[in-house]
C-alpha positions as CSV (number, residue, x, y, z in Angstrom):
1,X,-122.6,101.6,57.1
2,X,-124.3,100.7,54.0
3,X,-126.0,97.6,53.1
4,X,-125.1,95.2,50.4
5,X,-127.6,94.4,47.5
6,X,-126.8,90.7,47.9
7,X,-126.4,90.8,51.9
8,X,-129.6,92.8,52.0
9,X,-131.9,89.8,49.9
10,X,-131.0,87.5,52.9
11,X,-131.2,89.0,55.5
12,X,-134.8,90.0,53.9
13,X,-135.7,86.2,54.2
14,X,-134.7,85.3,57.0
15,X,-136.4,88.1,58.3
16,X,-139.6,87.6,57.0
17,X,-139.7,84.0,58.0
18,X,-139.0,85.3,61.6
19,X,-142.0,87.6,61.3
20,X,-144.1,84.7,60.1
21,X,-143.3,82.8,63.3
22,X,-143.6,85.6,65.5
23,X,-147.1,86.4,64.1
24,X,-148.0,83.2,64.6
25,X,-147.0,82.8,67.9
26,X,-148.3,86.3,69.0
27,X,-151.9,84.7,67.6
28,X,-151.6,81.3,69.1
29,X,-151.5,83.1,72.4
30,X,-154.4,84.9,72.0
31,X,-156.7,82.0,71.0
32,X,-155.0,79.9,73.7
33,X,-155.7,82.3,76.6
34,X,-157.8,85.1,75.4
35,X,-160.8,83.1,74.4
36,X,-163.6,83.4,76.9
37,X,-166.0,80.4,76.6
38,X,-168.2,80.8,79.2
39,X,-169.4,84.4,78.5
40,X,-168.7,85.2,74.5
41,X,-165.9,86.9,72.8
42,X,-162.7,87.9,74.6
43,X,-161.9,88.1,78.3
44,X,-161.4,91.5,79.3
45,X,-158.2,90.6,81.3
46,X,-155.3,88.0,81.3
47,X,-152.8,88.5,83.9
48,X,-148.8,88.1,83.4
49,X,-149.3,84.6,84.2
50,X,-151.9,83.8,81.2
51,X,-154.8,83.5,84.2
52,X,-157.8,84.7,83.2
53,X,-159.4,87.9,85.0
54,X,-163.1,86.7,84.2
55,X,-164.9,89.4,86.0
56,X,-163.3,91.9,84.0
57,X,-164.9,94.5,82.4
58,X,-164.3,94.3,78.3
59,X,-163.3,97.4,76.1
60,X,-164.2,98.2,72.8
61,X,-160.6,99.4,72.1
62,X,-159.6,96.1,72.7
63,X,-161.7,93.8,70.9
64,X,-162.2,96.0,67.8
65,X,-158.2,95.4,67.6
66,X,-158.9,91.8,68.4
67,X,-161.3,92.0,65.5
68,X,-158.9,93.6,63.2
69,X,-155.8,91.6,64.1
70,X,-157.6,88.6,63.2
71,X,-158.9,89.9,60.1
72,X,-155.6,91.0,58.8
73,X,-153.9,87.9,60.0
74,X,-156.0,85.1,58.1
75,X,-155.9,87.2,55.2
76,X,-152.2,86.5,55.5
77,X,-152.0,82.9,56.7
78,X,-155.3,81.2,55.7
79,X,-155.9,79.0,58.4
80,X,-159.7,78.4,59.8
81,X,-159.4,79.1,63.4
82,X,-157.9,82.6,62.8
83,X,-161.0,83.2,60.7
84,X,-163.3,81.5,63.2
85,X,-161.3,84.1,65.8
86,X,-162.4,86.9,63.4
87,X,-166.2,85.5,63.0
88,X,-166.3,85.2,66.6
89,X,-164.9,88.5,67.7
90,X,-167.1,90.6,64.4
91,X,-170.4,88.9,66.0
92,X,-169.9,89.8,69.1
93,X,-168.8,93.6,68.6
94,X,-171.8,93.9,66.6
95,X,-174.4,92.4,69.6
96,X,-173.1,93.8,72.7
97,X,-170.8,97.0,71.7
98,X,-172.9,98.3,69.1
99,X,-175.4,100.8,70.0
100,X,-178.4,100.1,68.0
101,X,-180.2,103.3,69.0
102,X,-177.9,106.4,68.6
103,X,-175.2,104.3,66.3
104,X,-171.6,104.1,67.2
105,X,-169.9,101.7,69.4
106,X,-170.2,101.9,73.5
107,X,-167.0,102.2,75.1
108,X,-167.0,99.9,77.5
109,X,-169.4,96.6,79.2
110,X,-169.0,94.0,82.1
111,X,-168.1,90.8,81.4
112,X,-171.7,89.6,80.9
113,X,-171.7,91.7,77.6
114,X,-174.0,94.9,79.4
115,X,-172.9,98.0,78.9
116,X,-171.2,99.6,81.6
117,X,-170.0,103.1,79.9
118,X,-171.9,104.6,76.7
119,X,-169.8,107.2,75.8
120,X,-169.0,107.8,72.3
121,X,-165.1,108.4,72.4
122,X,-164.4,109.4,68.8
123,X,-160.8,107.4,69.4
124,X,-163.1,104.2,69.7
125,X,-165.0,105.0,66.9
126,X,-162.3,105.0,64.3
127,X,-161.4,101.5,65.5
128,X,-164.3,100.5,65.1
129,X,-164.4,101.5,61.4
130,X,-160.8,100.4,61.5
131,X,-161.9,96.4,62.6
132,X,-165.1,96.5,60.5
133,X,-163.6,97.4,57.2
134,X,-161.2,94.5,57.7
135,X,-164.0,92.1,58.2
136,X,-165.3,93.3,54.9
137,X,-162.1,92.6,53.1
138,X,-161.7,89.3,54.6
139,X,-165.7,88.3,53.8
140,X,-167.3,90.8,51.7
141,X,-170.0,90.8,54.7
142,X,-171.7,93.8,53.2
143,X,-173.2,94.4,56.7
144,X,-169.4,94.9,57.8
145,X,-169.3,97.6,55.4
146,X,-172.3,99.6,55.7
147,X,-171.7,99.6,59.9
148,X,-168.5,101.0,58.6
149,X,-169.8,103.4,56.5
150,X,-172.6,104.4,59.4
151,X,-170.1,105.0,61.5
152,X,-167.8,107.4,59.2
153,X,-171.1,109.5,58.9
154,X,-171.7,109.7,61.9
155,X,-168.5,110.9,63.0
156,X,-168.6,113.6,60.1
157,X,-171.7,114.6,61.0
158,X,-171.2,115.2,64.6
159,X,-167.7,115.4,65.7
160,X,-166.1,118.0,63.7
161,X,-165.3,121.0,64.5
162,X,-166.9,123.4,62.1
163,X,-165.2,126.9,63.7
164,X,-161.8,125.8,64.5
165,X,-161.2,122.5,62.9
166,X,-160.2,118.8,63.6
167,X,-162.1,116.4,65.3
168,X,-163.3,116.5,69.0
169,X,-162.8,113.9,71.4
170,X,-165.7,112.4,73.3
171,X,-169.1,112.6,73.4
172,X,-172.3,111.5,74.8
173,X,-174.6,108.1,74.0
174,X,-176.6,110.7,72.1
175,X,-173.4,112.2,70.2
176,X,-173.7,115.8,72.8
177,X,-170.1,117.0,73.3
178,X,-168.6,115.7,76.8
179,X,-166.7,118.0,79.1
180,X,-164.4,115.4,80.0
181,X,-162.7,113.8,77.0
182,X,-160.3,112.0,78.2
183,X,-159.4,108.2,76.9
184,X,-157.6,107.2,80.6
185,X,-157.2,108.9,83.5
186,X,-153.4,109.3,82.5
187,X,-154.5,111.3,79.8
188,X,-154.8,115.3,79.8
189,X,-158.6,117.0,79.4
190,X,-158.5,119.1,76.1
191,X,-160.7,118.7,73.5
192,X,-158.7,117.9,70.5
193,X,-155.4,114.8,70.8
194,X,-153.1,114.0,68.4
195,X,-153.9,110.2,69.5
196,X,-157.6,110.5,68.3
197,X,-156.4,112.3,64.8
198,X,-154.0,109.5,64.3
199,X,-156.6,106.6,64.3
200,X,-159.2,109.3,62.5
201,X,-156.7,109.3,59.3
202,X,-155.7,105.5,59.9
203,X,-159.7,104.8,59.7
204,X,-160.2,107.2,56.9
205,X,-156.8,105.2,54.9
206,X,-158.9,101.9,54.6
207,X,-162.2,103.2,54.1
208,X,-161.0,105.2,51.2
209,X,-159.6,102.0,50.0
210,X,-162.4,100.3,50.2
211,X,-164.8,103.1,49.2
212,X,-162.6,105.5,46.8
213,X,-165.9,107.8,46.8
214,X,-165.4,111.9,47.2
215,X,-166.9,112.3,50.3
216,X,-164.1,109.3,52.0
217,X,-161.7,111.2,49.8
218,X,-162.4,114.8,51.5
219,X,-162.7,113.3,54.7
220,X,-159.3,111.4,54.1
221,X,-157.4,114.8,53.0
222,X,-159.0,116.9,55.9
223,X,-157.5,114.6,58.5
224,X,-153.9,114.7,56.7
225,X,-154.5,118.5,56.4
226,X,-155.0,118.6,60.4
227,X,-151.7,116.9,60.9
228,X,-149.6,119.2,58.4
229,X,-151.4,122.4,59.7
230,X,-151.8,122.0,63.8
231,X,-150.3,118.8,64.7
232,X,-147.0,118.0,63.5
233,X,-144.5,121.0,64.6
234,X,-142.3,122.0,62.4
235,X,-139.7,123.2,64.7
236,X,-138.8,120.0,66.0
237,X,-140.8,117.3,63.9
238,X,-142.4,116.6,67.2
239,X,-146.0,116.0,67.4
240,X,-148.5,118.3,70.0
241,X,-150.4,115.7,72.3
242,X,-153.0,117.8,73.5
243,X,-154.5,120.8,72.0
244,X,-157.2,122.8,72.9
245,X,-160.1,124.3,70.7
246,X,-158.0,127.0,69.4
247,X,-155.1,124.3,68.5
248,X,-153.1,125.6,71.2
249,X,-150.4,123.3,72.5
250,X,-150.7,122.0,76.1
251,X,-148.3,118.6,75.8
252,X,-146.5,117.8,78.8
253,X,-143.7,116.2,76.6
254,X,-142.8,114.4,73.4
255,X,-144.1,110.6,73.1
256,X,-141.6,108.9,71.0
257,X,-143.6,106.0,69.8
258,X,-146.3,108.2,68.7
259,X,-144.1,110.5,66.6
260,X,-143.0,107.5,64.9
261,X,-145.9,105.8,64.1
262,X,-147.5,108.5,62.8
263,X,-144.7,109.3,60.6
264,X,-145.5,106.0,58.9
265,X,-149.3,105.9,59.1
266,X,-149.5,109.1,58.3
267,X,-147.5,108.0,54.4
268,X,-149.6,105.0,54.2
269,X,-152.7,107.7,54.2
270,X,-151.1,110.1,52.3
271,X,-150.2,106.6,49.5
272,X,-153.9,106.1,49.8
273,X,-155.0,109.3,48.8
274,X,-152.9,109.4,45.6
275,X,-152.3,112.9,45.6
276,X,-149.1,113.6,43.9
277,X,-148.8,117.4,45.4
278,X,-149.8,116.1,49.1
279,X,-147.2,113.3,48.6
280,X,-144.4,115.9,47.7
281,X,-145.2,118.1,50.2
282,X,-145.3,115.8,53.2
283,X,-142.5,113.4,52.4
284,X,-139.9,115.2,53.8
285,X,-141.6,115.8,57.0
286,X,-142.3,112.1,57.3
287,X,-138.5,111.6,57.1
288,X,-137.2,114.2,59.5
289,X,-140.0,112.9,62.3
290,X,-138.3,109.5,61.9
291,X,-134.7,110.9,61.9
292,X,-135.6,113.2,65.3
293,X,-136.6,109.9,66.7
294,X,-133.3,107.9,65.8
295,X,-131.2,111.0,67.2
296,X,-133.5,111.8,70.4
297,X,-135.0,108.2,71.5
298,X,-132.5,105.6,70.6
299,X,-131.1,103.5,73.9
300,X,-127.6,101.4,73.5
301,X,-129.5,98.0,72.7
302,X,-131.2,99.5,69.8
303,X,-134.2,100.1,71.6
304,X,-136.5,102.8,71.5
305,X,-137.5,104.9,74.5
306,X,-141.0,105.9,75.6
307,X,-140.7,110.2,75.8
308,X,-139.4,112.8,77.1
309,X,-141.0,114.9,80.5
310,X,-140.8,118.5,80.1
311,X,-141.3,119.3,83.8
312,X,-138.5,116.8,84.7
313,X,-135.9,117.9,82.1
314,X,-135.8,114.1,81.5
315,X,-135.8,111.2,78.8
316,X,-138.3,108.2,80.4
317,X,-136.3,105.6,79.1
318,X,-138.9,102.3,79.8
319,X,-139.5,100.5,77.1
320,X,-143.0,100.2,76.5
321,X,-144.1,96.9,73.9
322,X,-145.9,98.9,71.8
323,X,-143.2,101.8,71.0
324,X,-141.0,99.1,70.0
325,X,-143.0,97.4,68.0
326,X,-143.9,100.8,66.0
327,X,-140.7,102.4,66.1
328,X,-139.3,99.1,63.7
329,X,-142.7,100.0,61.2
330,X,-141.8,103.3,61.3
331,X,-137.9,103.2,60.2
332,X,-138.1,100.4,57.6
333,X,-141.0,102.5,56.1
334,X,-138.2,105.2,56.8
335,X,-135.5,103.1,55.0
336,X,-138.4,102.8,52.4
337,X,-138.6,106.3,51.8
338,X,-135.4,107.6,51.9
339,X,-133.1,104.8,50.6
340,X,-131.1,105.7,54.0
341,X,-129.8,102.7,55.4
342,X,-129.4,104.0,58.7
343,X,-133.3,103.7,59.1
344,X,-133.2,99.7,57.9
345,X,-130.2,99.2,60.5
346,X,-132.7,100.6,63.4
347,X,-135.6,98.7,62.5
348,X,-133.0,95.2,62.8
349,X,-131.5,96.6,65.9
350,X,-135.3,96.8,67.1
351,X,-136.2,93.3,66.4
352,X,-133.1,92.0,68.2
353,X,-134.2,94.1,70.9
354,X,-137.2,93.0,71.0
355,X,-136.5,89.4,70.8
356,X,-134.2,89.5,73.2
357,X,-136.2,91.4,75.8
358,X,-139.5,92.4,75.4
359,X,-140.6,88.7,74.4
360,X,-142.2,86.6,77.2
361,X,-140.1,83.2,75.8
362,X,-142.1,80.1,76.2
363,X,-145.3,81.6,77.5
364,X,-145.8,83.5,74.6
365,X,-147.6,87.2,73.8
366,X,-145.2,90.5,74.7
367,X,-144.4,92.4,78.1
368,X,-145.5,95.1,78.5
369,X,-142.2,96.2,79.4
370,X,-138.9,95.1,78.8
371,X,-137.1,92.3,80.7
372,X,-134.5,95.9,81.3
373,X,-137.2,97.4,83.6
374,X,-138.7,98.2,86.5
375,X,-141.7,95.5,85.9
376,X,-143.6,96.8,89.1
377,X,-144.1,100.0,87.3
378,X,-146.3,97.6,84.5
379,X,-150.1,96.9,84.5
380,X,-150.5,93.3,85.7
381,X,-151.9,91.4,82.9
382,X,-151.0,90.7,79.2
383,X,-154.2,91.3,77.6
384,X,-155.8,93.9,79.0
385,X,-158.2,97.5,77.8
386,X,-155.1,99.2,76.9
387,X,-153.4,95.7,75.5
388,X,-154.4,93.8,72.3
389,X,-152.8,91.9,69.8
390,X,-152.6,95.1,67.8
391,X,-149.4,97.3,68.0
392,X,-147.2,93.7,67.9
393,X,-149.2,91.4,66.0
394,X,-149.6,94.6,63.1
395,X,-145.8,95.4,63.2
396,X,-145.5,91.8,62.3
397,X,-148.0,91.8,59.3
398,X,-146.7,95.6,58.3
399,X,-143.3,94.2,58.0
400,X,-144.3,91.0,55.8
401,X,-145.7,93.5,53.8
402,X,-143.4,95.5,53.2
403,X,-140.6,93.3,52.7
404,X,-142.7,91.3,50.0
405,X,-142.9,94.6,47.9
């Protein structure tokens, strides 16, 4: 079914002043029930309920997307308590999570702000360049910049791996590799993810932005090379979860909402680079990764589901916030690519979908699953280590974005 010119243009605007409202609601929440007063920064938990958890330990996954969402956001709606968010959140990464001895960014502290794990998880790190870059577009905060730019060197200097390739995934407070290097106990031990490579080339795409020097520019092109080499297979547009040193493949299924947002991360890097040949060469993949998705993932409400389970033989249809919220990025910028229509139709079926049922109505921020599922089978709280404003509040800006071009 193909969409007309005229039809198109408004159904454009009235999509984009949806995504306006939902951004703002999404950030309302978060400075409505996120805000810890009493101890700094962010609580590290809000239940389902919007009850604060205030004993809760606070990750730096988590409030260096805090960090960045804010950022982004009130360099899209200028308003000064999204900035004051952003202040708030920047000051307090850089006094409690940074590691002023060894550089790099502790992984995890108690509520008090006192480190509680000092491992250097490389995944963490990008984010942290990630969060800090988009300080220093909203501010100019030269400091912002130059933490950023520490923390790119130190993750060239110590965490690639100079036989095989890629990037390793954890490490020690003093950068020694760490035998277990896993993010979550849910989470296979092998030293090399496609998760960590993913935010490595998303850090790498705003640095080099920001800093179009060679060195960024190498660094940028390695971590696209690692994807088009090891990572993406080309047999099934598919991408291998867990690799060990040798890049060999020991995924225990396909993760749908990974596949599709890195097919769309992964062309916002390879846009940055400006590399006509790379852009030629990797266009078509990015486009068959999101068409595997449409014809392996899709449920009957236009929804996408989370992966598929080798050992079971099975599709795990939850729907997972996050996978939603990426798949719709990841067909428009499909639709963007292509011309295909099919692509735009999935990314409006998505928001329907999500509106409809991943949405918590009145109370505000997004389930964690869908209103669909088994809710027992969620973590308890809204805002959590694994939960920011992030994935939704990103789609939301991404989309605005893109349909203002």
């Amino acid at each position: 079914m193909a969409v007309d010119e005229l039809e198109y243009d408004d159904r454009q605007k009235a999509l984009r002043r949806e995504f306006y409202v939902e951004l703002e609601r999404i950030a309302h929440w978060w400075l409505d029930y996120g805000w810890d007063h009493e101890r700094g920064g962010f609580f590290g938990e809000v239940g389902v309920d919007n009850t604060p958890v205030p004993e809760a330990e606070k990750g730096v996954v988590l409030n260096t997307r805090i960090l960045w969402f804010f950022c982004e956001l009130s360099r899209t709606v200028d308003a000064p308590r999204y900035r004051k968010a952003a202040e708030r959140s920047y000051h307090y990464i850089l006094e409690h999570f940074l590691d002023k001895a060894h550089g790099g960014v502790y992984w995890m502290l108690d509520c008090n702000g006192r480190p509680t794990d000092t491992k250097k998880q490389v995944y963490a790190q990008a984010f942290a360049i990630y969060a800090l870059l988009a300080y220093y577009q909203l501010t100019q905060e030269p400091r912002a910049l130059c933490e950023a730019k520490k923390a790119f060197a130190l993750l060239e200097r110590h965490t690639v791996d100079r036989e095989k390739g890629g990037y390793l995934e954890a490490f020690t407070r003093e950068w020694e590799v760490m035998e277990d290097a896993r993010l979550s106990t849910k989470d296979l031990n092998y030293p090399k993810t496609m998760n960590t490579h993913l935010h490595v080339v998303e850090a790498y795409t705003t640095l080099y932005q920001v800093d179009p020097s060679q060195d960024v520019a190498d660094a940028l092109r390695y971590s696209i090379d690692c994807f088009d080499r090891y990572i993406i297979n080309k047999g099934n547009f598919h991408l291998r979860m867990f690799m060990d040193h040798d890049w060999r493949d020991h995924s225990p299924g396909f993760t749908y909402g990974h596949d599709i947002e890195c097919s769309w991360l992964l062309a916002k890097a390879v846009e940055s680079l400006g590399d006509e040949s790379v852009t030629r060469r990797l266009r078509p993949t990015l486009i068959a990764m999101a068409d595997v998705c449409l014809k392996e993932a899709m449920g009957e409400h236009g929804e996408m589901y989370d992966g598929y389970e080798f050992d079971r033989h099975r599709v795990n249809q939850e729907r997972v916030w996050w996978v939603q919220a990426e798949a719709m990025v990841g067909y428009y910028k499909a639709y963007c690519l292509s011309g295909e229509d099919r692509f735009y139709l999935a990314a409006e079926r998505l928001w329907r979908f999500m509106q409809k049922y991943q949405m918590a109505g009145d109370s505000g921020e997004w389930l964690w699953l869908s209103t669909l599922d088994d809710q027992s089978h969620a973590p308890p709280y809204k805002l959590g280590a694994w939960k920011g404003p992030y994935h939704n509040g990103r789609a939301m800006l991404e989309m605005i974005r893109m349909l203002n071009n």
